[in-house]
MARKEFI-856290 format. One record per residue: x, y, z of N, C-alpha, C, O in turn. Coordinates in pm, 1 decimal. Last residue first. Layout:
# MARKEFI-856290
[[X,Y,Z],[X,Y,Z],[X,Y,Z],[X,Y,Z]] ...
END
This chain:
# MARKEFI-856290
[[3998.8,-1392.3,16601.7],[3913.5,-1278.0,16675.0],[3889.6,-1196.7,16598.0],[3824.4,-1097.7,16630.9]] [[4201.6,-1525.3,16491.0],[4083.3,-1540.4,16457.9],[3966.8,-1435.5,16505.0],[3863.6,-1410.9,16442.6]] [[4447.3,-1414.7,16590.0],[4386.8,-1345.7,16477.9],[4219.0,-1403.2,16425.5],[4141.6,-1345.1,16349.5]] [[4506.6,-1539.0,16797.9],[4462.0,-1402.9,16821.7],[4405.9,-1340.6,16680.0],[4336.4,-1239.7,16668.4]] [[4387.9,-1889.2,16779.8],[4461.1,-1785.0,16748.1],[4463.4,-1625.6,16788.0],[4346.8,-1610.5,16824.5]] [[4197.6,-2119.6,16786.9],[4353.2,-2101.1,16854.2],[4461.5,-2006.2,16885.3],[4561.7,-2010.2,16956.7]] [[3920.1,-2181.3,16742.6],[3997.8,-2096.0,16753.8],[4088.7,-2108.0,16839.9],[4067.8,-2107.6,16961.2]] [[3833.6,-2475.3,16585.3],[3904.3,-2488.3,16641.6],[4003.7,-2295.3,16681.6],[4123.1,-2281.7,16655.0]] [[3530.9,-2562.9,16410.6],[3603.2,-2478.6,16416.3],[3682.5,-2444.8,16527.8],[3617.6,-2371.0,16601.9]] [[3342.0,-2792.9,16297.4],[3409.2,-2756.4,16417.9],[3505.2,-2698.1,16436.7],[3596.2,-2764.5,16486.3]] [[3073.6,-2948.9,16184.5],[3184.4,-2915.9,16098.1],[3237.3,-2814.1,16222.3],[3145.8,-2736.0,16248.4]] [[2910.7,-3256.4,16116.2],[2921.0,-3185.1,16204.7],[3039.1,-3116.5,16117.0],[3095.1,-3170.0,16021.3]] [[2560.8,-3381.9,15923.9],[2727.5,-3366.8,15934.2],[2755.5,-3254.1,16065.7],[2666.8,-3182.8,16112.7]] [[2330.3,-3388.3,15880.8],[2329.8,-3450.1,16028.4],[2519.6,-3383.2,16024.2],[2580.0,-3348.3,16125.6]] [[2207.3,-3242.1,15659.3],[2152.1,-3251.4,15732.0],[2262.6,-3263.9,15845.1],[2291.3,-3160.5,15905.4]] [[2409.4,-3281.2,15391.6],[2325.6,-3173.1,15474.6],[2298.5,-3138.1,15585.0],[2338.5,-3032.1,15633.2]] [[2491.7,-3574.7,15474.6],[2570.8,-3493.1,15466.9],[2509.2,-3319.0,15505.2],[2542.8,-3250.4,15601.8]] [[2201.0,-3657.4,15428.8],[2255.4,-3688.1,15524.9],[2344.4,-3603.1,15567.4],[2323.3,-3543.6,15673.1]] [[2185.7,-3663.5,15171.5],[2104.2,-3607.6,15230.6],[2127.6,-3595.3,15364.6],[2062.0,-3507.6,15420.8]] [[2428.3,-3843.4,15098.3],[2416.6,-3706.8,15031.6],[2330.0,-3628.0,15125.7],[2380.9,-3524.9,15169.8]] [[2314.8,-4056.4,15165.9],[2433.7,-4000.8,15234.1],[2453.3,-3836.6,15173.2],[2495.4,-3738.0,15233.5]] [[2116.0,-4122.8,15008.5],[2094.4,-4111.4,15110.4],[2205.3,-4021.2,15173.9],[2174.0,-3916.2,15230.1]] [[2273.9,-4155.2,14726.0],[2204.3,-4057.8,14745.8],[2148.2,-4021.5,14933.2],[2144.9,-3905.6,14974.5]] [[2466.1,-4346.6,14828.0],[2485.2,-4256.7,14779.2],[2383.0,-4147.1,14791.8],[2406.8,-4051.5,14865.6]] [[2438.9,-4646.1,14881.7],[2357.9,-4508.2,14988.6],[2456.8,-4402.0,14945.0],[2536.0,-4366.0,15032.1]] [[2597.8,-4799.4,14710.2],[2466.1,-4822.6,14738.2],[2367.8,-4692.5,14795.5],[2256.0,-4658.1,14757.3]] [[2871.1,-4663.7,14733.6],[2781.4,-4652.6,14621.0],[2638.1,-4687.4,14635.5],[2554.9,-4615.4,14580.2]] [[2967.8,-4743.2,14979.6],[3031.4,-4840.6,14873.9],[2950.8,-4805.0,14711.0],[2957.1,-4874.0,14609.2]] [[2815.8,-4657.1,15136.0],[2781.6,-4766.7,15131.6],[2831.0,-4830.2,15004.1],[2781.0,-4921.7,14938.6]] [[2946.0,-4415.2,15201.0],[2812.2,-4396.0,15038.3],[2774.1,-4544.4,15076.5],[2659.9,-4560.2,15033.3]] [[3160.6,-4438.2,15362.5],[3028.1,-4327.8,15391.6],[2921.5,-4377.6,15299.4],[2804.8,-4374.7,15338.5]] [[3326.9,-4622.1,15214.6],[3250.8,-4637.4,15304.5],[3134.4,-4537.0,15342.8],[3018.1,-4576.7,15348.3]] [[3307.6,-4475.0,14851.0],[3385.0,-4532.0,15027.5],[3251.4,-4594.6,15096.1],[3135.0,-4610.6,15059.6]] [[3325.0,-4319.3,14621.9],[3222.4,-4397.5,14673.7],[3339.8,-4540.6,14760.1],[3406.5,-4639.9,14730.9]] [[3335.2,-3991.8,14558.8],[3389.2,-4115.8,14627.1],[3329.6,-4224.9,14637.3],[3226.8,-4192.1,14696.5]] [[3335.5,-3718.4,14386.0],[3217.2,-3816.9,14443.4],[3372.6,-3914.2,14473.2],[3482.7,-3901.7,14419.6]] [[3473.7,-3455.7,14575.1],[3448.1,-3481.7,14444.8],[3394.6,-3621.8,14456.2],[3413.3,-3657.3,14572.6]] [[3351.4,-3124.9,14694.9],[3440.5,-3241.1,14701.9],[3356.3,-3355.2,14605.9],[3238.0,-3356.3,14571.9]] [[3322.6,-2868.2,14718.3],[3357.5,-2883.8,14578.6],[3421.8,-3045.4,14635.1],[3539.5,-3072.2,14610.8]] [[2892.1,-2738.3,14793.7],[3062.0,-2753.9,14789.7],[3147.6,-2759.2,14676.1],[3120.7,-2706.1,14568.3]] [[2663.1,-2708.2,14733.3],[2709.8,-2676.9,14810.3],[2846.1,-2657.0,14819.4],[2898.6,-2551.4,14854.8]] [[2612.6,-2845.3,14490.4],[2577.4,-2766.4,14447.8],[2726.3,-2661.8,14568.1],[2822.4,-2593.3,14533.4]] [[2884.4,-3060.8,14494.2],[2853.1,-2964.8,14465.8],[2671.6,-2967.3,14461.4],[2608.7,-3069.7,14434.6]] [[2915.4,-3222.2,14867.8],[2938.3,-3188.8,14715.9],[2877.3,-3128.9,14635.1],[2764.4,-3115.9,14682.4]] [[3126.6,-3123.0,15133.9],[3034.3,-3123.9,15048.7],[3026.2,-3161.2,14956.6],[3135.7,-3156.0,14900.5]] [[3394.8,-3085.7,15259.5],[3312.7,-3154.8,15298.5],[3189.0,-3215.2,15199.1],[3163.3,-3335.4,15191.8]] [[3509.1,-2829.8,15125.0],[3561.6,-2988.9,15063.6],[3483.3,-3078.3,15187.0],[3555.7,-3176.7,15202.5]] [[3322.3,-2650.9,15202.5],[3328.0,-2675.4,15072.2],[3384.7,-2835.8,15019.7],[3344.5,-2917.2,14936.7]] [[3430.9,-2632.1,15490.4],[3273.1,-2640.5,15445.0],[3226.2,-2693.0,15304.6],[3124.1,-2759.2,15285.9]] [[3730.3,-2553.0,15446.1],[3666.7,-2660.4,15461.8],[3572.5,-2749.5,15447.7],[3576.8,-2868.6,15417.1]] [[3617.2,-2273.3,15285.5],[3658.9,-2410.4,15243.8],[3670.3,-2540.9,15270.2],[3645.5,-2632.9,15192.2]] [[3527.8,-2156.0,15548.3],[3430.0,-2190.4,15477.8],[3498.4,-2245.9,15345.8],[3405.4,-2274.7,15270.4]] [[3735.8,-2170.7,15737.0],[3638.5,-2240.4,15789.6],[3549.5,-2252.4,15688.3],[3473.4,-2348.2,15701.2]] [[3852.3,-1977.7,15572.2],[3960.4,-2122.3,15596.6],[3818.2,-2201.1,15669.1],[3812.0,-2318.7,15633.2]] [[3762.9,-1733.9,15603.1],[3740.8,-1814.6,15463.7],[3798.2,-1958.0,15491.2],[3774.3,-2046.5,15409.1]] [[3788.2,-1611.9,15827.9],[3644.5,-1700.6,15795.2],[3649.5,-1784.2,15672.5],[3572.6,-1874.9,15640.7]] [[4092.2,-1729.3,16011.2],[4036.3,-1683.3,15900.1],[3887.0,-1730.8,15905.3],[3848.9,-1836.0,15956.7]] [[4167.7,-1945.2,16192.7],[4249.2,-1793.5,16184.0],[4166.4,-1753.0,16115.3],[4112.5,-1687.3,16204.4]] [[4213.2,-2252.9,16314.2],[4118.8,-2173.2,16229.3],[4149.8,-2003.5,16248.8],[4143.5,-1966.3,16366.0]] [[4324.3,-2454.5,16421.8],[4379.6,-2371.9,16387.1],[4361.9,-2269.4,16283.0],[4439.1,-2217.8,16202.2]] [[4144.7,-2769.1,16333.0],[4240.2,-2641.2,16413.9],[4293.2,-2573.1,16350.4],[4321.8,-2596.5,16233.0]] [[3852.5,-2869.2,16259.9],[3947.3,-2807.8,16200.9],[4039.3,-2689.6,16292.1],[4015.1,-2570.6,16312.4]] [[3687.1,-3159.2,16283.0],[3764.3,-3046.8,16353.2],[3831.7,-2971.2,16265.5],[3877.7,-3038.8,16173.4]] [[3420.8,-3280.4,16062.7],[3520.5,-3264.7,16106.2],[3589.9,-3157.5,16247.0],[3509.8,-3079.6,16298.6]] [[3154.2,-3568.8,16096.5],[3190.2,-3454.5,16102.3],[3380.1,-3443.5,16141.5],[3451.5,-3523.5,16201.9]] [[3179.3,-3853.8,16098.6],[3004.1,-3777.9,16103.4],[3067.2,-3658.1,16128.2],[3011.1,-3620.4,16231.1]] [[3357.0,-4048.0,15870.9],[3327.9,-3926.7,15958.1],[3211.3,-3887.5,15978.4],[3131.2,-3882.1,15885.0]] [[3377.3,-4188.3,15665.0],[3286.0,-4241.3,15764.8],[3226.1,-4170.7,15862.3],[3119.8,-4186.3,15922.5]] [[3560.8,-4247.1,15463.8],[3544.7,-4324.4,15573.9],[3442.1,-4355.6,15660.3],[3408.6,-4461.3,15713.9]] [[3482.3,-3977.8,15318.4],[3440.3,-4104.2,15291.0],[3488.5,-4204.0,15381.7],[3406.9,-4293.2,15358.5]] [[3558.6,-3809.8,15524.7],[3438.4,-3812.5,15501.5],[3398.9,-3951.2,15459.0],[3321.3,-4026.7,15517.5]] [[3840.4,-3825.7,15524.2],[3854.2,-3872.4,15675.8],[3637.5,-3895.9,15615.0],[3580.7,-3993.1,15664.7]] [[3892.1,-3738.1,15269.5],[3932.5,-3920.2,15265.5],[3882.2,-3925.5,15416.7],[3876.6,-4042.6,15454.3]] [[3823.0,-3475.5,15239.5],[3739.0,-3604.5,15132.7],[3769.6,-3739.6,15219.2],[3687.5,-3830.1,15234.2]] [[4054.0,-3385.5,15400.8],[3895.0,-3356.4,15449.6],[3790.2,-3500.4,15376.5],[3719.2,-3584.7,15431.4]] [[4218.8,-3452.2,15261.4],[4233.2,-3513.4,15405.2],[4090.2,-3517.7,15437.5],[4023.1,-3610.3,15483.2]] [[4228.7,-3266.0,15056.9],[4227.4,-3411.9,14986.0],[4231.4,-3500.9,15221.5],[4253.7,-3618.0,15252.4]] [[4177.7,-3049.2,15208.9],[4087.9,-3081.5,15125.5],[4089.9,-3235.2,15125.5],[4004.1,-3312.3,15168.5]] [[4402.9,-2993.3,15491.1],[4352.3,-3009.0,15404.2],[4270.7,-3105.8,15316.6],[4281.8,-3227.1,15334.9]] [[4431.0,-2811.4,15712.6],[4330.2,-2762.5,15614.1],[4330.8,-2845.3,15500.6],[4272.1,-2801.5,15401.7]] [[4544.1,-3037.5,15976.2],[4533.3,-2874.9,15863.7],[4414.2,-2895.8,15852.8],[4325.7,-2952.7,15916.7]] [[4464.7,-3259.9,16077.6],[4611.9,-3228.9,16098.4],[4633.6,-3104.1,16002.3],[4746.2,-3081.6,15957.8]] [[4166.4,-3302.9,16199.3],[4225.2,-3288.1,16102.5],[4385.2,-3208.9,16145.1],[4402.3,-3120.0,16228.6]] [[3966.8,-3520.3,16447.2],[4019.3,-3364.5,16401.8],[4188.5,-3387.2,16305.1],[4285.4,-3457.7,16333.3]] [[3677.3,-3609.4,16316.7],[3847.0,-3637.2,16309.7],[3858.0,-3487.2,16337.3],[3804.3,-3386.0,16292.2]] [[3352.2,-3830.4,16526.7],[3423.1,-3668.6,16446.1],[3600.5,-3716.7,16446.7],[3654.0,-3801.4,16518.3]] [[3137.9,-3990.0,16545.1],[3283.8,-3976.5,16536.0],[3303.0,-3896.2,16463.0],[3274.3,-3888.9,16343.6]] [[2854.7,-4076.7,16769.1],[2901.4,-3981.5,16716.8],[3063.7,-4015.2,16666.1],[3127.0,-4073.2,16754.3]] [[2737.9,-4428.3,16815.8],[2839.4,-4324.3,16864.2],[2889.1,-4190.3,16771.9],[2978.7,-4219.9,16692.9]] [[2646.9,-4665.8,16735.1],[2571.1,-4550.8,16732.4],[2618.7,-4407.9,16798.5],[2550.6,-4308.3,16823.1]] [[2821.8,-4819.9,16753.9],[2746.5,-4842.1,16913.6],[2674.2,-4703.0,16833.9],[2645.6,-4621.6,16921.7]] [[2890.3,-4872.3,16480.9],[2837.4,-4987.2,16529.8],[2751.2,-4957.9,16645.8],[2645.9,-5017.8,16667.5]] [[3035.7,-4634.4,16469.9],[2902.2,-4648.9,16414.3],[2811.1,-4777.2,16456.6],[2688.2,-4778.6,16462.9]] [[3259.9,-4714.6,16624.1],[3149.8,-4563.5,16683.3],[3006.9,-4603.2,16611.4],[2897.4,-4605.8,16667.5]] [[3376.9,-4887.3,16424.6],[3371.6,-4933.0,16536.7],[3224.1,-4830.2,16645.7],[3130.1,-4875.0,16711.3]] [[3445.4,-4671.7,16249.1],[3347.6,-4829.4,16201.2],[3300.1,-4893.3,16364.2],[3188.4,-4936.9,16391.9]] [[3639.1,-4529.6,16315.5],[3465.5,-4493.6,16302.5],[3378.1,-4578.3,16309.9],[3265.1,-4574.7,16358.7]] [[3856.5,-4729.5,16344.4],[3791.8,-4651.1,16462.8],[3661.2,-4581.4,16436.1],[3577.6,-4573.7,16526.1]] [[3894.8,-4718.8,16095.6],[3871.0,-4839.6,16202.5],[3794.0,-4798.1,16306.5],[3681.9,-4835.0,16341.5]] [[3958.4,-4485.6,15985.2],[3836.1,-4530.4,15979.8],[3818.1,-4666.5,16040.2],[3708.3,-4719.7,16024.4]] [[4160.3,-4418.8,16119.9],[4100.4,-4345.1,16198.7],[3943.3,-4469.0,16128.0],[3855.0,-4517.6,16198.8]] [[4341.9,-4576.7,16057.9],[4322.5,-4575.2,16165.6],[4201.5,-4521.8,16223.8],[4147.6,-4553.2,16330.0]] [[4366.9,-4474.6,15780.2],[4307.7,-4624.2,15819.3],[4270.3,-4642.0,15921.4],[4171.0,-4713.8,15933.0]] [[4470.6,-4238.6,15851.4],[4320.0,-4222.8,15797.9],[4280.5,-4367.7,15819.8],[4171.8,-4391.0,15872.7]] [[4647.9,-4307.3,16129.1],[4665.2,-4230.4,16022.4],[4499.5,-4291.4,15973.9],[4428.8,-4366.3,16041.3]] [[4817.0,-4215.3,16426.2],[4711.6,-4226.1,16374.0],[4692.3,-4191.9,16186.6],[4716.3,-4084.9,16130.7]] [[4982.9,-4053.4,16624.5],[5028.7,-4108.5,16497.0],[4929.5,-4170.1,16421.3],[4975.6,-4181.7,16307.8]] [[4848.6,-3738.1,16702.7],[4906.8,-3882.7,16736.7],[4985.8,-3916.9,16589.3],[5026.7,-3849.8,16494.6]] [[4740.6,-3471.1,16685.3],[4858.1,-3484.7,16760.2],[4870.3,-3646.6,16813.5],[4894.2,-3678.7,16929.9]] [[4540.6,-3447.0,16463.6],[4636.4,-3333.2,16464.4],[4740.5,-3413.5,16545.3],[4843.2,-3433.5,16480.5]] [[4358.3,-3693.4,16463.8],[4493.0,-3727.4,16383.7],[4573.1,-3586.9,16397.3],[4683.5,-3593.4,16343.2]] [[4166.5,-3825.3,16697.7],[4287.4,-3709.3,16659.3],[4384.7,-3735.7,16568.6],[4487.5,-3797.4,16596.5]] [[3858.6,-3877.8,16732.7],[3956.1,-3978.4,16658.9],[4061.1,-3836.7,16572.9],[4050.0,-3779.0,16464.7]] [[3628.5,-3776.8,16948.5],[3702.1,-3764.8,16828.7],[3880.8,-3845.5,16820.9],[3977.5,-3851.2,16896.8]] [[3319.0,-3923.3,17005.8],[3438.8,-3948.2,17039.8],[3495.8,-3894.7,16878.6],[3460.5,-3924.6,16764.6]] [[2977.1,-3892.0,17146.3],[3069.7,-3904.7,17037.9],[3215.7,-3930.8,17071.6],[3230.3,-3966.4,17188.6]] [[2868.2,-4009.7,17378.1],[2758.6,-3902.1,17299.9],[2883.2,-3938.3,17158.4],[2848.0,-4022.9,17076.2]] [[2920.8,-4243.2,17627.8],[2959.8,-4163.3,17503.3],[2849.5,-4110.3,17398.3],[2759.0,-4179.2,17351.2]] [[2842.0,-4504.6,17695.2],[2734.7,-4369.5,17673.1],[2811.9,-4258.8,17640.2],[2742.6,-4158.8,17621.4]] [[3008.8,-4691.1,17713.7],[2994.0,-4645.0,17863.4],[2872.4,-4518.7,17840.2],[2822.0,-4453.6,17931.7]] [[3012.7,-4781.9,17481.8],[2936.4,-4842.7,17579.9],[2880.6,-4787.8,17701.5],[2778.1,-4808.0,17766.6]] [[3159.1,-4590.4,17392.5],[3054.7,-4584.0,17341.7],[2960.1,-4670.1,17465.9],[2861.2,-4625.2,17523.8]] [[3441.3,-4676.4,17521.7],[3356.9,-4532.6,17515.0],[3238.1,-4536.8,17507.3],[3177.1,-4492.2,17604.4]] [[3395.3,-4906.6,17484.7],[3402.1,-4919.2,17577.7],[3360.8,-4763.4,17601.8],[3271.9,-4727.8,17679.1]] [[3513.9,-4884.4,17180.8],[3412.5,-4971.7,17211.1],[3348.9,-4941.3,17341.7],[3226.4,-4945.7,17330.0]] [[3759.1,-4744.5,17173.2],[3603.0,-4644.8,17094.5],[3492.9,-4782.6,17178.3],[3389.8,-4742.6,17232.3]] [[3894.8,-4946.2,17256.6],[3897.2,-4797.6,17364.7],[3768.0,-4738.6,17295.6],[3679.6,-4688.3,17365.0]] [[3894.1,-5126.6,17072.9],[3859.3,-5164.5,17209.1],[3813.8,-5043.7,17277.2],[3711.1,-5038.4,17344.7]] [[4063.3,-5019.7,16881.5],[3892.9,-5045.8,16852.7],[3832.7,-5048.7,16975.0],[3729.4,-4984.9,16995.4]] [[4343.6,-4845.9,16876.2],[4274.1,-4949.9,16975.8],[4136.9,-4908.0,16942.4],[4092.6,-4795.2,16963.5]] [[4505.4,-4622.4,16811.6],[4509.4,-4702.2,16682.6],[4438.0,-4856.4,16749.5],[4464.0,-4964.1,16695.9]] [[4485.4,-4345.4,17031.0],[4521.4,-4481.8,17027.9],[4463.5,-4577.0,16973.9],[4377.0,-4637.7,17037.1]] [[4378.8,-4100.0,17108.0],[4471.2,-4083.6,17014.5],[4557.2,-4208.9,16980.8],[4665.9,-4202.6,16923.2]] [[4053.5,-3965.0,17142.2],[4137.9,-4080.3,17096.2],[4207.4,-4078.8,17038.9],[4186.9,-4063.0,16918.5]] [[3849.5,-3776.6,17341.3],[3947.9,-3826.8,17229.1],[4008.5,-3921.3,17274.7],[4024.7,-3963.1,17389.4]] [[3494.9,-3804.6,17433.1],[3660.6,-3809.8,17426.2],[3686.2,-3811.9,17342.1],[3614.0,-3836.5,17245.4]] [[3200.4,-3684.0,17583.3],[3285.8,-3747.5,17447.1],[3367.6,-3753.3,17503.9],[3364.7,-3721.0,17622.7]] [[2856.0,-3559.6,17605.9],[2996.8,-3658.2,17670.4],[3030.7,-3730.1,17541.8],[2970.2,-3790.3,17453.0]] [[2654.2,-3297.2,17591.8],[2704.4,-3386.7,17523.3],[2782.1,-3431.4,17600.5],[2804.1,-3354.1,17693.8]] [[2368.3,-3152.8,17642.8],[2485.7,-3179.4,17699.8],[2508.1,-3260.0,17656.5],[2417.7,-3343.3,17649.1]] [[2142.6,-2965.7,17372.8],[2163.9,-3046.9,17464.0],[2322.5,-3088.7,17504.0],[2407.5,-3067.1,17417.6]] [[2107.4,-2777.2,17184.3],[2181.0,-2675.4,17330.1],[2199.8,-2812.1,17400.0],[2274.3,-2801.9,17497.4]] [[2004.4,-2855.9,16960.0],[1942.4,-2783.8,17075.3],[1986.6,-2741.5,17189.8],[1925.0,-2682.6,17278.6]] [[2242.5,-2900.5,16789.4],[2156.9,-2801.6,16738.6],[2071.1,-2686.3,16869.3],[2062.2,-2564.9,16887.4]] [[2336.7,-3083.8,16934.4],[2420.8,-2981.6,16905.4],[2335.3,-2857.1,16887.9],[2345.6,-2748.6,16945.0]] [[2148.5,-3291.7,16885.8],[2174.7,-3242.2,17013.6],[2256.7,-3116.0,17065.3],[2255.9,-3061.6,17175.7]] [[2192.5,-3292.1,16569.4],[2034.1,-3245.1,16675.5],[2066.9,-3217.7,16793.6],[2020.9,-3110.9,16833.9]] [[2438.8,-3409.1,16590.9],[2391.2,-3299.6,16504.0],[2287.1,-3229.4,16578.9],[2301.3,-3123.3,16639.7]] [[2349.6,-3677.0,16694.4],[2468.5,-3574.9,16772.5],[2450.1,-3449.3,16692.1],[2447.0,-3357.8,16774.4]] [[2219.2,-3837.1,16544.5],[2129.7,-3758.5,16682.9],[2257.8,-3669.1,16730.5],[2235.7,-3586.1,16818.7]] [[2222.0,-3941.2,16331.7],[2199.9,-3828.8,16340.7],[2161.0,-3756.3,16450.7],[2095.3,-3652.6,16459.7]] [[2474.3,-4148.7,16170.8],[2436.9,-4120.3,16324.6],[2378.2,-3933.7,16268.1],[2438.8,-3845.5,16207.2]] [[2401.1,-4382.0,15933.1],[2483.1,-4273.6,15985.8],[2411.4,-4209.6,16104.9],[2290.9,-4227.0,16123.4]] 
END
C-alpha cells in the first residue's frame, strides 16, 4: 500500500493528481506514468461503480500511485467496500457537520478506532496482510473532507 501520499500531505509537500470519471485502466496508467502523486476515482458524479473503481486502484497501486474515491454520500456500507478494494483514502462531499466527518472516520476503521467490520478483500491481501493493513490503515490512510456548504462553517 502506498505510503508516501499521506507523508507528503502531512509535510506541506506539492502534490499532482486528477480525477477520473472513465471505467479506462489505460487513463490511471498514463496518469501515474506521467508522475501523478495520486488520482481520485469519482464515483459522486460518473457512472462508475465500486468494481470500477477497484480496477482502477489496482491499476494506481501497480505505478505506486496514490488512489483516493470520492464517495457518492455518507455512506458506511460504501465507505467499507471502496476500503477493502483498495482505497488509500476517502472524499467525502458534502460535509456540513463535524460529526458526519467523524463517522466517516469510524466506518473507515476498525475497532478500537472505529466501527467497520473485518473484510478480507483486496486491501488485507485477501486475509494474508491483515494485520499489516491494519497498521497501515492508521498510519498512511487519507480521509478528505469536501466543504460545500454554508453550514459547514
Amino acid at each position: 500500500m502506498n505510503t508516501r501520499l499521506k507523508q507528503q500531505l502531512r509535510t506541506g509537500q506539492l502534490t499532482v493528481g486528477s480525477w477520473v470519471t472513465l471505467a479506462n485502466e489505460a487513463i490511471v496508467e498514463v496518469l501515474c506514468d506521467a508522475g501523478y502523486d495520486w488520482i481520485v476515482v469519482d464515483l459522486e458524479h460518473s457512472s462508475l461503480s465500486v468494481g470500477d473503481a477497484e480496477s482502477l486502484i489496482r491499476v494506481a497501486d501497480l505505478k505506486d500511485c496514490g488512489a483516493l474515491v470520492r464517495l457518492t454520500g455518507h455512506d458506511p456500507a460504501q465507505i467499507k467496500r471502496v476500503m477493502d478494494a483498495g482505497a488509500h483514502g476517502i472524499i467525502v462531499p458534502m460535509v456540513c457537520h463535524r460529526h458526519e466527518l467523524e463517522a466517516a472516520h469510524r466506518s473507515m476503521h476498525y475497532p478500537p478506532s472505529g466501527n467497520r467490520g473485518v473484510g478480507l478483500a483486496r486491501a488485507q491481501g485477501y486475509g494474508e496482510r491483515f494485520e499489516e493493513y491494519g497498521r497501515w490503515l492508521l498510519e498512511s490512510s487519507v480521509l478528505i473532507a469536501q466543504i460545500e456548504h454554508a453550514d459547514a462553517l
